[in-house]
PDB file of N, H, CA, C and O in Angstrom:
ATOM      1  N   UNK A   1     -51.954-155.435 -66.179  1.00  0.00           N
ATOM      2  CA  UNK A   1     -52.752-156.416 -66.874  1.00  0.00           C
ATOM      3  C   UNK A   1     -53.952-155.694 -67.486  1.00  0.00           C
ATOM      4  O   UNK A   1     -54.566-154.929 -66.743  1.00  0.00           O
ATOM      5  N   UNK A   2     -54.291-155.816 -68.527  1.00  0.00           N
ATOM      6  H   UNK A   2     -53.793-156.438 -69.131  1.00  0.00           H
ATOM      7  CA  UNK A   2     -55.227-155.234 -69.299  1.00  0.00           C
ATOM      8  C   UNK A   2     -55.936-155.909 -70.881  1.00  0.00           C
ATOM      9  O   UNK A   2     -55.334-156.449 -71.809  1.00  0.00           O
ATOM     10  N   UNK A   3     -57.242-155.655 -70.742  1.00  0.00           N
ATOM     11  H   UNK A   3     -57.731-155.216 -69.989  1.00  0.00           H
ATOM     12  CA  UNK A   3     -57.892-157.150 -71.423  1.00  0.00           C
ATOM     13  C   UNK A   3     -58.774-156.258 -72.504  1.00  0.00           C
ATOM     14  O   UNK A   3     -59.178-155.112 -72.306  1.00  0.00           O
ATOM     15  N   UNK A   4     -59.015-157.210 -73.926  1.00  0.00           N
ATOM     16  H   UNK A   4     -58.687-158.141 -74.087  1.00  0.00           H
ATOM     17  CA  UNK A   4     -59.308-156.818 -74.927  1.00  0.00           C
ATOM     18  C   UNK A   4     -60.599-157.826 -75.307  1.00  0.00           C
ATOM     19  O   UNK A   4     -60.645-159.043 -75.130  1.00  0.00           O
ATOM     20  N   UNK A   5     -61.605-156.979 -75.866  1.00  0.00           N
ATOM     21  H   UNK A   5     -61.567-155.990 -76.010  1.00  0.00           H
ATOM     22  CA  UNK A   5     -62.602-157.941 -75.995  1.00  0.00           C
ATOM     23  C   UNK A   5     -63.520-157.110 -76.749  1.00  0.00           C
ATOM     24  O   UNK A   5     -63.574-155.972 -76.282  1.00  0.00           O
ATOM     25  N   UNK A   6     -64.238-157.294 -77.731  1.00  0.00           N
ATOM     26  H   UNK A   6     -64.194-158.218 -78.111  1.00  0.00           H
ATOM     27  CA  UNK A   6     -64.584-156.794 -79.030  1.00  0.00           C
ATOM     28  C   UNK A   6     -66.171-156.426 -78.303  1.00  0.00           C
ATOM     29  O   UNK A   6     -66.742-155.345 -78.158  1.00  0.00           O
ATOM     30  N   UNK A   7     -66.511-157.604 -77.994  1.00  0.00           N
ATOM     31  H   UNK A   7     -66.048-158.482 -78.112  1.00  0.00           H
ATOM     32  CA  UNK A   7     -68.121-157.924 -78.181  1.00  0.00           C
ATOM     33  C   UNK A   7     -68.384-156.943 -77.046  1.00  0.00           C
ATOM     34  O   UNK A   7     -69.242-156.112 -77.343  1.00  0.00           O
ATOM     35  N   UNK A   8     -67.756-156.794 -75.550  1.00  0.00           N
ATOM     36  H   UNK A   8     -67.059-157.469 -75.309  1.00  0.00           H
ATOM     37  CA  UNK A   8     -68.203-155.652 -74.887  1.00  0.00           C
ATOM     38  C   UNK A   8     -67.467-155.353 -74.121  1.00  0.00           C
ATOM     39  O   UNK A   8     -67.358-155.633 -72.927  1.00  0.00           O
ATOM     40  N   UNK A   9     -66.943-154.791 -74.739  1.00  0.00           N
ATOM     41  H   UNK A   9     -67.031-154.564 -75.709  1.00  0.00           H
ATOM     42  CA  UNK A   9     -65.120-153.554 -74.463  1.00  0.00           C
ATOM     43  C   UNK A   9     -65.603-152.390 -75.675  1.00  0.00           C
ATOM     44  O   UNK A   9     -66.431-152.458 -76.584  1.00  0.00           O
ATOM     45  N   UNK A  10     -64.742-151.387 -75.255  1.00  0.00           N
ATOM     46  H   UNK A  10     -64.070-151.332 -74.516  1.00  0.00           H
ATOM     47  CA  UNK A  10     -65.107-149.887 -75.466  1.00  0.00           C
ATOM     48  C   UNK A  10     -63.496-148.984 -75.378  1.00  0.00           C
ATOM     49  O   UNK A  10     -62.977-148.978 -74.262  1.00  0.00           O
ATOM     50  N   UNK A  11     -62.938-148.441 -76.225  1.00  0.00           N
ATOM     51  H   UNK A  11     -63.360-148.446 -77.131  1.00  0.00           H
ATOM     52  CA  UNK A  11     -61.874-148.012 -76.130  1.00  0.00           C
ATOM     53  C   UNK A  11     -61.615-146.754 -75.386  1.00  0.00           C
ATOM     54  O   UNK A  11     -60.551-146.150 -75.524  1.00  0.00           O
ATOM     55  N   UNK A  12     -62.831-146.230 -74.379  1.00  0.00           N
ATOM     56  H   UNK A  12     -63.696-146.721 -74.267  1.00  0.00           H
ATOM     57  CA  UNK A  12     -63.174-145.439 -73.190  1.00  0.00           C
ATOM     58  C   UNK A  12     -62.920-146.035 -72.098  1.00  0.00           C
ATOM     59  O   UNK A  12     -62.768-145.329 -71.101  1.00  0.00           O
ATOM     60  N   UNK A  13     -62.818-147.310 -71.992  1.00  0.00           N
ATOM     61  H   UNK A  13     -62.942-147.884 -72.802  1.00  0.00           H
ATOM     62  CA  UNK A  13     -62.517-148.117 -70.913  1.00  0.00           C
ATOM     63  C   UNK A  13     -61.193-148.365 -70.570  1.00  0.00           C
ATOM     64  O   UNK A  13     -60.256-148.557 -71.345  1.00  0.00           O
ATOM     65  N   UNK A  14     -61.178-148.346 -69.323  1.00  0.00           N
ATOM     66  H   UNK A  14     -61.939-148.189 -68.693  1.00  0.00           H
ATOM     67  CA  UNK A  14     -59.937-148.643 -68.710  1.00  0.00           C
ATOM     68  C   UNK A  14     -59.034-150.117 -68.649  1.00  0.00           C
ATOM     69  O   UNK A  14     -57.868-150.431 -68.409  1.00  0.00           O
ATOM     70  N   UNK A  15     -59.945-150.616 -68.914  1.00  0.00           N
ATOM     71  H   UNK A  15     -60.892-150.361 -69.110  1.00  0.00           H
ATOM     72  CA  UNK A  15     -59.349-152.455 -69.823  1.00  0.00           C
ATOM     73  C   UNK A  15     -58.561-152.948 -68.419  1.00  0.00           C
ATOM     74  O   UNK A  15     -57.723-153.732 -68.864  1.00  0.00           O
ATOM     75  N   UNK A  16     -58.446-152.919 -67.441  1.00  0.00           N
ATOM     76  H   UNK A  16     -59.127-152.283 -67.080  1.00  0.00           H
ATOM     77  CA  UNK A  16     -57.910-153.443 -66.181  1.00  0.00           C
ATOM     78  C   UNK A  16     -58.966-154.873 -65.836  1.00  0.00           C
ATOM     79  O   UNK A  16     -58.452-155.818 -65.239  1.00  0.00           O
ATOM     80  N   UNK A  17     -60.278-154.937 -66.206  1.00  0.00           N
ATOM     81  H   UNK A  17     -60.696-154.169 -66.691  1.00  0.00           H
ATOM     82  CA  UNK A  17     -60.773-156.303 -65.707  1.00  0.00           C
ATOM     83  C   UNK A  17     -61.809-156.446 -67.099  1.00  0.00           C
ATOM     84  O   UNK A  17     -62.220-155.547 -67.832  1.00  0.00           O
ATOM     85  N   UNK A  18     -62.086-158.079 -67.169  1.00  0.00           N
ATOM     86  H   UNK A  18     -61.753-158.810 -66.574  1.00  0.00           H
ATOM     87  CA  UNK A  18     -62.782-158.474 -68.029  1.00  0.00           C
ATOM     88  C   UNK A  18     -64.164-157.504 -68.546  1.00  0.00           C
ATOM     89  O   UNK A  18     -64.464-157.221 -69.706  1.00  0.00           O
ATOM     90  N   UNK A  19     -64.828-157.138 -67.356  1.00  0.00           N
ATOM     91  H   UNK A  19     -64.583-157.368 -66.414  1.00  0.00           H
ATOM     92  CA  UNK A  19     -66.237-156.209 -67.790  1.00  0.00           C
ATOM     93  C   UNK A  19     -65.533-154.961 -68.258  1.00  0.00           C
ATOM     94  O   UNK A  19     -66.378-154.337 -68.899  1.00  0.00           O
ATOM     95  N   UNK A  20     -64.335-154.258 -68.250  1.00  0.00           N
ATOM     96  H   UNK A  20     -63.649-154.766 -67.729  1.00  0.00           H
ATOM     97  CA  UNK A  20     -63.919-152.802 -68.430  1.00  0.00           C
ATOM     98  C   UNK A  20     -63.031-153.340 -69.645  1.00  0.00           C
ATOM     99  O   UNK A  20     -61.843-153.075 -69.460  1.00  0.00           O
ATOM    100  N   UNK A  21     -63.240-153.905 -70.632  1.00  0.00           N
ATOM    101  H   UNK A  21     -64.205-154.120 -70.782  1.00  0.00           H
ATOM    102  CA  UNK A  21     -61.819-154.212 -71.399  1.00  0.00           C
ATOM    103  C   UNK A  21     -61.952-153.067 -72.414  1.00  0.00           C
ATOM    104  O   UNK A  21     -62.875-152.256 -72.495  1.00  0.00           O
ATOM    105  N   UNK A  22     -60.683-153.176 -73.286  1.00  0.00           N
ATOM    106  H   UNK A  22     -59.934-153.835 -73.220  1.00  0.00           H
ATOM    107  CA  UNK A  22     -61.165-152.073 -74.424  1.00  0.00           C
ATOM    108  C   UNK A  22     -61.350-153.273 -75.457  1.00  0.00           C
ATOM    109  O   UNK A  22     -61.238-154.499 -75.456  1.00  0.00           O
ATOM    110  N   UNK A  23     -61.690-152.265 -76.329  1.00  0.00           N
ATOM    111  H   UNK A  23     -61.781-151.269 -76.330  1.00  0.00           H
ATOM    112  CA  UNK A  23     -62.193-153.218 -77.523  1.00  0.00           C
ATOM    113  C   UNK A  23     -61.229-153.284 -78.873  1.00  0.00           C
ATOM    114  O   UNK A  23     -61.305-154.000 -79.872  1.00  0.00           O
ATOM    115  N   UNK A  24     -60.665-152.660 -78.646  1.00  0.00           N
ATOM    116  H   UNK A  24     -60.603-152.078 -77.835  1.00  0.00           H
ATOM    117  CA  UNK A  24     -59.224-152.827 -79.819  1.00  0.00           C
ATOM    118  C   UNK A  24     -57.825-153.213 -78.684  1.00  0.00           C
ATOM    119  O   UNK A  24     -57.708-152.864 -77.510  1.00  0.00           O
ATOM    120  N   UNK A  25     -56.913-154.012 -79.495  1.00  0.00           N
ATOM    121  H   UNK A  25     -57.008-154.296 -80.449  1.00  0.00           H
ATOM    122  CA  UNK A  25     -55.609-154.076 -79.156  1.00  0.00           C
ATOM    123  C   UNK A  25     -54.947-152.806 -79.310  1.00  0.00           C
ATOM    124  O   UNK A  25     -54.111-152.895 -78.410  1.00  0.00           O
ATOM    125  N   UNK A  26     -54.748-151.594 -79.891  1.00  0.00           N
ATOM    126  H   UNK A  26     -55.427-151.522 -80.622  1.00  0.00           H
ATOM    127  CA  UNK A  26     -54.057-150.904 -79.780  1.00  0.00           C
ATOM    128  C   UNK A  26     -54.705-149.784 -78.853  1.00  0.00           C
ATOM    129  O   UNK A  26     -53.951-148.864 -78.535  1.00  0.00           O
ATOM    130  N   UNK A  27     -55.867-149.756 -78.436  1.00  0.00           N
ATOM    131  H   UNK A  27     -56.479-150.503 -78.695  1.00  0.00           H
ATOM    132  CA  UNK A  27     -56.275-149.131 -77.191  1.00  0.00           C
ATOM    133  C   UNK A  27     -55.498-149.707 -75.911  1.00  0.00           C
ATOM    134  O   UNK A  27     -54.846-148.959 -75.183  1.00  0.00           O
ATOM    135  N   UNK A  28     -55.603-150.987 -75.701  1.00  0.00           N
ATOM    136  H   UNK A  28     -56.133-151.595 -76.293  1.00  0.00           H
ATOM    137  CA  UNK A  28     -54.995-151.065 -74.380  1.00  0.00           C
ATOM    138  C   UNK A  28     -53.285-151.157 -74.655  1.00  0.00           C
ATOM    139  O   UNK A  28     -52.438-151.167 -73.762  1.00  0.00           O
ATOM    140  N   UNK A  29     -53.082-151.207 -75.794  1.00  0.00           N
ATOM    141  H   UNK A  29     -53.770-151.199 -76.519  1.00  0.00           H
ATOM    142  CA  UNK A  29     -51.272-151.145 -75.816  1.00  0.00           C
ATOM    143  C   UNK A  29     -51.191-149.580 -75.422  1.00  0.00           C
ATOM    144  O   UNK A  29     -50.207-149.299 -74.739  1.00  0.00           O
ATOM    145  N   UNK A  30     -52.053-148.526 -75.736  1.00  0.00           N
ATOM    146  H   UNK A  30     -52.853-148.754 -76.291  1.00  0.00           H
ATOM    147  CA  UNK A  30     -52.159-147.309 -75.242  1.00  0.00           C
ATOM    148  C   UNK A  30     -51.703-147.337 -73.534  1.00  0.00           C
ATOM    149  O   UNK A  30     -50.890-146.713 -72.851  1.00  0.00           O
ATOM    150  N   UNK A  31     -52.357-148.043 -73.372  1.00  0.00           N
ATOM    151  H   UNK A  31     -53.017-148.549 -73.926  1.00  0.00           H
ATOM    152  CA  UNK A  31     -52.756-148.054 -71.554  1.00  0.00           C
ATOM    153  C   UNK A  31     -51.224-148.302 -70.845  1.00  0.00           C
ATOM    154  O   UNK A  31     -50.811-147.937 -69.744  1.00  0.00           O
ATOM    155  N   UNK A  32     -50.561-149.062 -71.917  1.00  0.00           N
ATOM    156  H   UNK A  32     -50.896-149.358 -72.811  1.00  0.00           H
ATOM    157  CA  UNK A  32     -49.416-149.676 -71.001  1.00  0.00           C
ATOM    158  C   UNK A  32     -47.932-148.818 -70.911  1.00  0.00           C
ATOM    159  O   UNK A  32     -47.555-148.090 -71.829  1.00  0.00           O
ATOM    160  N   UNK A  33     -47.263-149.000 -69.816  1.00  0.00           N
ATOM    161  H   UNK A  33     -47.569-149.591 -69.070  1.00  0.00           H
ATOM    162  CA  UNK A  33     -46.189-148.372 -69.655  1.00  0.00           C
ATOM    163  C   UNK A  33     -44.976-149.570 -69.930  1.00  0.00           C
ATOM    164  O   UNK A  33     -44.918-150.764 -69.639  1.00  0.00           O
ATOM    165  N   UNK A  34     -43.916-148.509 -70.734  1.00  0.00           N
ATOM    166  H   UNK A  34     -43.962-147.538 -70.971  1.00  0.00           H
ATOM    167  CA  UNK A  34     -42.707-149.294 -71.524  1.00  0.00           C
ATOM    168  C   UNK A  34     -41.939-150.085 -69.830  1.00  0.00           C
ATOM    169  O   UNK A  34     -42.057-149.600 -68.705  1.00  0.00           O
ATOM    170  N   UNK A  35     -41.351-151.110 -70.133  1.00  0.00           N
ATOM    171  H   UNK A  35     -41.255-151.504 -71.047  1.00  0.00           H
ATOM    172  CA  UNK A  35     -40.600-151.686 -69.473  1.00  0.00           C
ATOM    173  C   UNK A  35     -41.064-152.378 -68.366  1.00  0.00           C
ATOM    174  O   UNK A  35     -40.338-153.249 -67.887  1.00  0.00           O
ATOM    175  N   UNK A  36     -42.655-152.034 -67.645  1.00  0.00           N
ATOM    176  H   UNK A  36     -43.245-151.326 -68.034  1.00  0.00           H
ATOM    177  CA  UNK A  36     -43.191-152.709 -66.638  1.00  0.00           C
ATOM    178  C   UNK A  36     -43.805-153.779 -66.308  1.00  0.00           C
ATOM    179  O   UNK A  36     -44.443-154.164 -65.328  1.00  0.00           O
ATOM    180  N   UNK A  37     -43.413-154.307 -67.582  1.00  0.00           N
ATOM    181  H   UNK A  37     -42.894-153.993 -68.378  1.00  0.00           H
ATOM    182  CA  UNK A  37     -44.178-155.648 -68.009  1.00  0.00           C
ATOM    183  C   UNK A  37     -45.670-156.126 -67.934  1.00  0.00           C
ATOM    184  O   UNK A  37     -46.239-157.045 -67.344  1.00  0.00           O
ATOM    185  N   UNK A  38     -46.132-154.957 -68.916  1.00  0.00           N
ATOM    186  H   UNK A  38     -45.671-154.211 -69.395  1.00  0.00           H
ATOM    187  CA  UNK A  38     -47.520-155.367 -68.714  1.00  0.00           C
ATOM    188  C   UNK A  38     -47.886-156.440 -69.717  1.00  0.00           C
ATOM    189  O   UNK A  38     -47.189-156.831 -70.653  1.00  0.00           O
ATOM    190  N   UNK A  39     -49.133-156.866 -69.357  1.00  0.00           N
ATOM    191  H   UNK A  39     -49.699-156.549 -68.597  1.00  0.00           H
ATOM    192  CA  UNK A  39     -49.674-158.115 -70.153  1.00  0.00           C
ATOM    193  C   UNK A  39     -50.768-157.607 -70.744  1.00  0.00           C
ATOM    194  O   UNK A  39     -51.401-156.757 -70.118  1.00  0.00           O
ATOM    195  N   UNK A  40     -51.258-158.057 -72.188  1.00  0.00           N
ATOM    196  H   UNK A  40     -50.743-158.747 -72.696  1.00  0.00           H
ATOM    197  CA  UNK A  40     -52.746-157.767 -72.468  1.00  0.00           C
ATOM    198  C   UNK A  40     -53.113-159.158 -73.088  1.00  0.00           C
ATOM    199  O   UNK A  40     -52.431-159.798 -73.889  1.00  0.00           O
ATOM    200  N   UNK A  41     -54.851-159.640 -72.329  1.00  0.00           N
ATOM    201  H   UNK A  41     -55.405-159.120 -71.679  1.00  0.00           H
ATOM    202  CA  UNK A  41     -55.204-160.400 -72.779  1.00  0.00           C
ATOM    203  C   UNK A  41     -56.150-160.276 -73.479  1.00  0.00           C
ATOM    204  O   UNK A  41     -57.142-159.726 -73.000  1.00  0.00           O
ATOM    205  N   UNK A  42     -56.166-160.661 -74.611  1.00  0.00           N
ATOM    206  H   UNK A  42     -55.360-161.108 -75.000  1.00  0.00           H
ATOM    207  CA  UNK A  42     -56.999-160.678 -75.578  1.00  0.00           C
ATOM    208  C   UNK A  42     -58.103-162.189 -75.429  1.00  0.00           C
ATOM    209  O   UNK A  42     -57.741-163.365 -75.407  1.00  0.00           O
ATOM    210  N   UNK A  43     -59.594-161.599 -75.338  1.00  0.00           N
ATOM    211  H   UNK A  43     -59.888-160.643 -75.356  1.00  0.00           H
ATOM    212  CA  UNK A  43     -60.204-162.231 -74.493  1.00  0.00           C
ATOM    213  C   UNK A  43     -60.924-163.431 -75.978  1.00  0.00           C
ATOM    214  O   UNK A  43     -61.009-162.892 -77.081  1.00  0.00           O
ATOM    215  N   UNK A  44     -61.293-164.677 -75.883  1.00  0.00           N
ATOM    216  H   UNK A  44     -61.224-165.115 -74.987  1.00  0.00           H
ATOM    217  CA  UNK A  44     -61.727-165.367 -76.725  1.00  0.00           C
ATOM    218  C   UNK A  44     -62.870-164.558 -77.332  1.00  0.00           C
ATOM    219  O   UNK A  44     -63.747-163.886 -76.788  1.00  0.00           O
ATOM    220  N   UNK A  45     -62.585-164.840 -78.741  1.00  0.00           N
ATOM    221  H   UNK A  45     -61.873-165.385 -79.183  1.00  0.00           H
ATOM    222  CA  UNK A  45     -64.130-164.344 -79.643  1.00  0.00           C
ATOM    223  C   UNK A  45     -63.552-162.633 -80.293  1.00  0.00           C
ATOM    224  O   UNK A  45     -64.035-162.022 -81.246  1.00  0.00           O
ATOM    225  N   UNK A  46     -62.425-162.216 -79.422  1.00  0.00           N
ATOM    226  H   UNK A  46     -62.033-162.712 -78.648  1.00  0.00           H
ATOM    227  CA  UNK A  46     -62.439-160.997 -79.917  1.00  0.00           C
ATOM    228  C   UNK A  46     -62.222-161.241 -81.818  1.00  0.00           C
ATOM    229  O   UNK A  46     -61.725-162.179 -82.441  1.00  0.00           O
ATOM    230  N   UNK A  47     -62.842-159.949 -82.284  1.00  0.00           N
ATOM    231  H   UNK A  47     -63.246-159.187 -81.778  1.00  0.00           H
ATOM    232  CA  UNK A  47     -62.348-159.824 -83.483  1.00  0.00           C
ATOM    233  C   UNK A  47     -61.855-158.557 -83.475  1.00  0.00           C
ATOM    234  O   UNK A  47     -62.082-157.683 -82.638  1.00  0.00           O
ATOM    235  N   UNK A  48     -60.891-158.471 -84.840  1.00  0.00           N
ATOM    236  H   UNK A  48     -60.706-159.181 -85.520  1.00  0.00           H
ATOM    237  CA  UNK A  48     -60.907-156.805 -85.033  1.00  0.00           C
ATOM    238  C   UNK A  48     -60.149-157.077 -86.243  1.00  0.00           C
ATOM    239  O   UNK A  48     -59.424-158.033 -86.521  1.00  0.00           O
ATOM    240  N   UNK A  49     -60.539-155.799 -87.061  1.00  0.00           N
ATOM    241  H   UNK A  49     -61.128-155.023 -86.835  1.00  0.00           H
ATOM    242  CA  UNK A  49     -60.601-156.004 -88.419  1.00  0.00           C
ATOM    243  C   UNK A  49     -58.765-154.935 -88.578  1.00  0.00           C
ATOM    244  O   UNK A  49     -58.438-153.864 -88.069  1.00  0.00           O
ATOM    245  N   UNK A  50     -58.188-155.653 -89.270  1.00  0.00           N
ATOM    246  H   UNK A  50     -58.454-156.523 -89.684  1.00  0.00           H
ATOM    247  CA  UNK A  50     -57.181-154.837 -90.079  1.00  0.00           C
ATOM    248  C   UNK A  50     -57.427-154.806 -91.542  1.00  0.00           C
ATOM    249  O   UNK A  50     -58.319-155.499 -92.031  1.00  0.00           O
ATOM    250  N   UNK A  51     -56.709-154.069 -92.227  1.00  0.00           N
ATOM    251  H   UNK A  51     -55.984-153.506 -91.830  1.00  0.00           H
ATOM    252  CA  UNK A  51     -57.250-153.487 -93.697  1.00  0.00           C
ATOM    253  C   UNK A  51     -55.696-152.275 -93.703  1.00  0.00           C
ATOM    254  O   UNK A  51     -54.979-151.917 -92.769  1.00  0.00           O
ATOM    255  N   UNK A  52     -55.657-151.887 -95.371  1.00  0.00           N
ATOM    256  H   UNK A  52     -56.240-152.179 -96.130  1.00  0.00           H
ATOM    257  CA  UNK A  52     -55.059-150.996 -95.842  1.00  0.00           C
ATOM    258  C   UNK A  52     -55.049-149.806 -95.118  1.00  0.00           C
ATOM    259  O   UNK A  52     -55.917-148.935 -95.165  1.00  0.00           O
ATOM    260  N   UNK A  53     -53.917-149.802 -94.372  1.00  0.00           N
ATOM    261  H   UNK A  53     -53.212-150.510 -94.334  1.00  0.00           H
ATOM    262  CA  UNK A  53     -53.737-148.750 -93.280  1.00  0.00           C
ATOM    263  C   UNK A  53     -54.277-148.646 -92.083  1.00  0.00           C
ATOM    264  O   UNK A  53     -54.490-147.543 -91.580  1.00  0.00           O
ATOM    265  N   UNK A  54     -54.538-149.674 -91.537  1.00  0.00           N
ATOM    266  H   UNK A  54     -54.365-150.570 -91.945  1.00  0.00           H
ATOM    267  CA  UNK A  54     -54.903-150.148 -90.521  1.00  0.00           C
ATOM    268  C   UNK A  54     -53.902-151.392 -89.394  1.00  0.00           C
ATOM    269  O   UNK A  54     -54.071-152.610 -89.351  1.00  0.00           O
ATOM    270  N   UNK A  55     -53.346-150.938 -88.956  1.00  0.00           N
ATOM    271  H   UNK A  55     -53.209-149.948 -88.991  1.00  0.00           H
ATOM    272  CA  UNK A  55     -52.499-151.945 -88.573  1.00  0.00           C
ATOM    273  C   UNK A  55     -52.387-151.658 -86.857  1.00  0.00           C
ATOM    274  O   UNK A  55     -52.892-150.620 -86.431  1.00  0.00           O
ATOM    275  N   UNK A  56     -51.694-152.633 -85.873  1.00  0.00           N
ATOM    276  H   UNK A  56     -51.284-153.476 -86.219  1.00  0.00           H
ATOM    277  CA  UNK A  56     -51.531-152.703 -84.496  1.00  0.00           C
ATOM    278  C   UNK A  56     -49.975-152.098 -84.218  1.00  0.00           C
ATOM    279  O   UNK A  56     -49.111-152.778 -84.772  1.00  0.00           O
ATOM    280  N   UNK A  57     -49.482-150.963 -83.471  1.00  0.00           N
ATOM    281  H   UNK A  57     -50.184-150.410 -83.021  1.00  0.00           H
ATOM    282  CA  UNK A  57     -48.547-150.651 -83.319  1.00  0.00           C
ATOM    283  C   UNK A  57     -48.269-150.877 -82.209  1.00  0.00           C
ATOM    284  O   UNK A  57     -48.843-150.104 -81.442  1.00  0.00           O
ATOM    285  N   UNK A  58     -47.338-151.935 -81.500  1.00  0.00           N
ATOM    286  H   UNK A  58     -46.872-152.563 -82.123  1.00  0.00           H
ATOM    287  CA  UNK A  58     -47.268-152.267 -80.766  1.00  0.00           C
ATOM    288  C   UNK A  58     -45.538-151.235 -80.489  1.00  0.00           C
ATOM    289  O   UNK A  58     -44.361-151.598 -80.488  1.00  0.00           O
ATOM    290  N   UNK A  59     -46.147-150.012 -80.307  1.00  0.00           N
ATOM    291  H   UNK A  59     -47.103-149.717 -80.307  1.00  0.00           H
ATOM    292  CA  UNK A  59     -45.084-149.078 -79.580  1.00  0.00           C
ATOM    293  C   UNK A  59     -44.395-148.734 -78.163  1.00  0.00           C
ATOM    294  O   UNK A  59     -43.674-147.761 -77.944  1.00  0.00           O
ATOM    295  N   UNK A  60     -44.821-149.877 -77.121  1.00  0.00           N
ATOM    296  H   UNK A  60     -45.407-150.667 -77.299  1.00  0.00           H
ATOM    297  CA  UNK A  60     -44.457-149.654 -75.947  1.00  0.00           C
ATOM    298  C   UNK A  60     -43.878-150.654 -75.441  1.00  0.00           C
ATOM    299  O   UNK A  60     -44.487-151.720 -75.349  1.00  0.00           O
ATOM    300  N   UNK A  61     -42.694-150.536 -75.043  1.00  0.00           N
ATOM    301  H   UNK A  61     -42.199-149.670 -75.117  1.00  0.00           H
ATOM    302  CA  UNK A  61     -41.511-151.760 -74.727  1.00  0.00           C
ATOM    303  C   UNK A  61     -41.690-152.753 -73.720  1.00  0.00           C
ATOM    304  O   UNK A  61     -41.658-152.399 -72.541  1.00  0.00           O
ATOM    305  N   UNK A  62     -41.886-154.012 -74.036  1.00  0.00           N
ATOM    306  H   UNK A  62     -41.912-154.300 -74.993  1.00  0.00           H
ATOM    307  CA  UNK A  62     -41.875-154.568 -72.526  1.00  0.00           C
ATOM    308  C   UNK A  62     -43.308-155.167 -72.755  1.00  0.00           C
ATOM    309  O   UNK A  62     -43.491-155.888 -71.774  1.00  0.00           O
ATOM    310  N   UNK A  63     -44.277-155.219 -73.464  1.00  0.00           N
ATOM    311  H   UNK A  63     -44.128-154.634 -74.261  1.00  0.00           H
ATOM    312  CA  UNK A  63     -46.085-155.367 -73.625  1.00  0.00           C
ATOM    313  C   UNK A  63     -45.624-156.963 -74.169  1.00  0.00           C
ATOM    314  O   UNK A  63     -44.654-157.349 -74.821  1.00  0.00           O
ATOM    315  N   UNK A  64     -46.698-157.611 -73.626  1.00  0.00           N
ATOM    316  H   UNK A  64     -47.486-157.297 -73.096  1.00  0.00           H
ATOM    317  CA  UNK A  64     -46.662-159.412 -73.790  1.00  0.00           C
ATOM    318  C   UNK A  64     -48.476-159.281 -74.556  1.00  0.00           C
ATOM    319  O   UNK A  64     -49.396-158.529 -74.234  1.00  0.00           O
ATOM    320  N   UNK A  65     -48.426-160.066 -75.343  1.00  0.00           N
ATOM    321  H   UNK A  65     -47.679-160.677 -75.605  1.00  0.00           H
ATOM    322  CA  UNK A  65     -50.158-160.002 -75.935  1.00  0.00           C
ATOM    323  C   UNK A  65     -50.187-161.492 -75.839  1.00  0.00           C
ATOM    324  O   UNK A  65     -49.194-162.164 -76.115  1.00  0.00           O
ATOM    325  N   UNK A  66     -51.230-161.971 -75.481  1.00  0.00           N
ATOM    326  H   UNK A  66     -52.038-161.424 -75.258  1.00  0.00           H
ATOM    327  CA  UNK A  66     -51.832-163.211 -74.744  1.00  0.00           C
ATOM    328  C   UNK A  66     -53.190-163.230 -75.510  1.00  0.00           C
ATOM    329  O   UNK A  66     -54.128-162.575 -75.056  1.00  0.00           O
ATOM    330  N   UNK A  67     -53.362-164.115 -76.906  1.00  0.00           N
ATOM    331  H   UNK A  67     -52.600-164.647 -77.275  1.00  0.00           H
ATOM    332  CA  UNK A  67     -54.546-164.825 -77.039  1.00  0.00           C
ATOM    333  C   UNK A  67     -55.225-165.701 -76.494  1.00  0.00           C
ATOM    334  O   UNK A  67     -54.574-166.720 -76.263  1.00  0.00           O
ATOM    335  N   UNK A  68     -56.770-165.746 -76.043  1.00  0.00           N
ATOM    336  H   UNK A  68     -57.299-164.918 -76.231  1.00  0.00           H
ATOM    337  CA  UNK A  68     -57.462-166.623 -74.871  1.00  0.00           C
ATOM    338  C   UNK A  68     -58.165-167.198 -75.908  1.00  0.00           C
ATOM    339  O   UNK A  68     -59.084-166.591 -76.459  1.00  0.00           O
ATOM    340  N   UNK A  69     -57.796-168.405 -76.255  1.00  0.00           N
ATOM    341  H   UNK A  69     -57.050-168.898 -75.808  1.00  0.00           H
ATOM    342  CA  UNK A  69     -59.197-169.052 -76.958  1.00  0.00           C
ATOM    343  C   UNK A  69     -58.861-169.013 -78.435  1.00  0.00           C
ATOM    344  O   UNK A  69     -57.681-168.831 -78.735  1.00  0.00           O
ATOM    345  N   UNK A  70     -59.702-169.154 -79.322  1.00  0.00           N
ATOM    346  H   UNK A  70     -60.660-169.302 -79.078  1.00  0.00           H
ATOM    347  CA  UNK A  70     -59.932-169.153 -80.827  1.00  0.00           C
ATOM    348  C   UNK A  70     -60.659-167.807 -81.610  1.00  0.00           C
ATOM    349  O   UNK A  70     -60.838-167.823 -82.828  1.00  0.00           O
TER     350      UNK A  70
END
């Protein structure tokens, strides 16, 4: 389980609990191992900007992404 949250998450962080989250989605898709069914929650309020060549690679098999909120 591993949590995403813009406003104070840090992609140095280990994203395992709400105060340690990272701050991009593709940081904690980093974190996760294929097939073990990890979860990432993406915590209300997060933002994160995509743009021209900027995109979320959701490269690891088995990852569930869970929006909290609006």
């Amino acid at each position: 389980m591993f949590y995403v949250d813009s406003s104070v998450g840090s992609d140095a962080y280990i994203g395992t609990k709400p105060e340690w989250a990272t701050a991009t989605i593709d940081a904690a898709v980093n974190l996760c191992t294929a097939d073990r069914g990890d979860v990432i929650y993406v915590m209300q309020g997060h933002t994160e900007t995509f743009g021209v060549g900027v995109e979320v690679d959701v490269d690891v098999a088995g990852v569930s992404i869970i929006g909290l909120g609006n």
